[in-house]
C-alpha positions in Angstrom: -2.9 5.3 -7.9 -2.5 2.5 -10.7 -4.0 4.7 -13.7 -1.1 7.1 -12.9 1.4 4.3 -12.4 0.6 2.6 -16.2 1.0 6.6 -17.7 5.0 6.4 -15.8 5.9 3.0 -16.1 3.5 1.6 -19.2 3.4 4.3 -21.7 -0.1 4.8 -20.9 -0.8 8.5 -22.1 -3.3 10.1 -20.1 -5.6 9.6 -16.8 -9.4 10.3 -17.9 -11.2 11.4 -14.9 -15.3 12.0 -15.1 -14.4 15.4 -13.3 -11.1 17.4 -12.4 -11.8 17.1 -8.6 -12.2 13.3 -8.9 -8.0 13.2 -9.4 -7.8 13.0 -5.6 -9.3 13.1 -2.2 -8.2 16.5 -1.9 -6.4 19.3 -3.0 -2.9 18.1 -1.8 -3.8 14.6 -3.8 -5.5 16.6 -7.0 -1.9 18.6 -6.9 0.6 15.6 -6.5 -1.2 13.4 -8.7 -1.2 16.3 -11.6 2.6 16.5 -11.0 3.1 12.5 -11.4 1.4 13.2 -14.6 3.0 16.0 -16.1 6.2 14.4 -15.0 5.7 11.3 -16.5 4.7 13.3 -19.7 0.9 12.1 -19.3 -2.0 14.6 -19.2 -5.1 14.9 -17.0 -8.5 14.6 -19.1 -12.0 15.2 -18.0 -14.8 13.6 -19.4 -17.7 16.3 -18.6 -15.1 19.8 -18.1 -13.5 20.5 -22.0 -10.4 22.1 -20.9 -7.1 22.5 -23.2 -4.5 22.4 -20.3 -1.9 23.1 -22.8 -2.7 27.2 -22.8 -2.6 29.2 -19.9 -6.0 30.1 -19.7 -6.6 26.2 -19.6 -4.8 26.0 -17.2 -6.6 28.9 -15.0 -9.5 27.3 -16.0 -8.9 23.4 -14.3 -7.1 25.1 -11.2 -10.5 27.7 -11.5 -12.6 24.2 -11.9 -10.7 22.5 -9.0 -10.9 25.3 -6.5 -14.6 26.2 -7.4 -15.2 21.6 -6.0 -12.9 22.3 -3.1 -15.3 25.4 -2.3 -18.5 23.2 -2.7 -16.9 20.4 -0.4 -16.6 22.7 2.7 -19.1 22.3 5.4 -19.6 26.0 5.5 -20.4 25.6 2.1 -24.2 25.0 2.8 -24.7 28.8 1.7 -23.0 28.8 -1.4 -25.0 25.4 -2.9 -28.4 27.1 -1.6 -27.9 30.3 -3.4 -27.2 28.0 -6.4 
């Protein structure tokens, strides 16, 4: 991903994403990419979810956010967006 590549090699400081679930295809890419960032010293900002990832309950709250989009992705998931 380029926008992750200017935060580790161009000083770039974070990646703004419209949602948290749009950091990657799927949870193994939202993860990795979210490492690359923190590693690189960068931070992952939403647009449309206000989240201050620097507390723990921030924290709880994207991984609550990103696991609540993986839940609506499933194909069993028809259920869940009808009872909506």
């Amino acid at each position: 991903m380029a926008a992750i590549a200017a935060v580790e090699t161009d000083g770039a400081k974070a990646l703004l994403v419209w949602k948290y679930s749009r950091s990657g295809r799927n949870r193994m890419g939202n993860q990795l990419n979210l490492a690359r960032l923190q590693t690189a010293g960068g931070e992952l900002v939403s647009a449309t979810e206000e989240v201050d990832a620097t507390t723990a309950v921030g924290k709880f709250t994207r991984g609550s956010r990103l696991a609540w989009r993986r839940l609506l992705r499933h194909p069993k998931a028809g259920a869940v967006r009808q009872s909506l």
